[in-house]
C-alpha positions in Angstrom: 0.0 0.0 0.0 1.2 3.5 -0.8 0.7 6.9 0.9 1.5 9.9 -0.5 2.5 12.6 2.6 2.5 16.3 2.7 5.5 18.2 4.2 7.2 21.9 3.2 10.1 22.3 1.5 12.0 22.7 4.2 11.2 19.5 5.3 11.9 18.1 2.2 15.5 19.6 1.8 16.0 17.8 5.3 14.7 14.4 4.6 16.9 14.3 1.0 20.1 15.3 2.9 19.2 12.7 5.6 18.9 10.3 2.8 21.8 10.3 1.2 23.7 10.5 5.0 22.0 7.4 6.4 22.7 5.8 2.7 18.5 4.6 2.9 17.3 3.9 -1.0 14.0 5.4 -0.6 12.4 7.9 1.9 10.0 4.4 3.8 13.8 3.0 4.5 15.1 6.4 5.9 11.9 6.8 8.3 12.1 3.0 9.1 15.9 4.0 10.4 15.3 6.6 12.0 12.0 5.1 13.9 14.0 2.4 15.0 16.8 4.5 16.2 14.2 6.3 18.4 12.3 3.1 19.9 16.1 1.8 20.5 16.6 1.5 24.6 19.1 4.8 25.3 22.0 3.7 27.3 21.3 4.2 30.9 23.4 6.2 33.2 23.3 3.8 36.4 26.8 3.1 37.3 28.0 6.7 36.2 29.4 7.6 39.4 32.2 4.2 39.2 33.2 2.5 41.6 32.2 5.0 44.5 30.6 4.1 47.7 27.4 6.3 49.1 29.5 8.1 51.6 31.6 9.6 48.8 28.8 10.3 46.1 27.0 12.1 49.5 29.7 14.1 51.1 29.4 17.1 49.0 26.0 17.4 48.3 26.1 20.0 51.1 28.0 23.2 52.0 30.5 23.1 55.5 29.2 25.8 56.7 25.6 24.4 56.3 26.2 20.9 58.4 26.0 21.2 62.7 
């Protein structure tokens, strides 16, 4: 089944150049890629602070002058 879309020309200019960078042979391939590349799982950030125990990751959260 085909679907013919509207978008501007702007639009347009965008979707060619993101074409011919993603190497796609037709515009259904490019927004297949890039769908996919949205639904992909993003790469979490637990583990970010290393190998640090919860004394260290806390000890600065507040100011000197601000602990009693």
């Amino acid at each position: 089944m085909s679907t013919t879309i509207q978008v501007n020309d702007d639009t347009m200019i965008f979707l060619k150049k993101l074409r011919l960078q993603y190497e796609a042979s037709s515009y259904d391939a490019l927004l297949q890629i890039l769908v996919k590349k949205d639904l992909k799982p993003k790469k979490s950030l637990w583990g970010a602070g290393g190998k640090m125990t919860m004394k260290e990751i806390l000890s600065d959260l507040r100011d000197k002058h601000d602990r009693y």
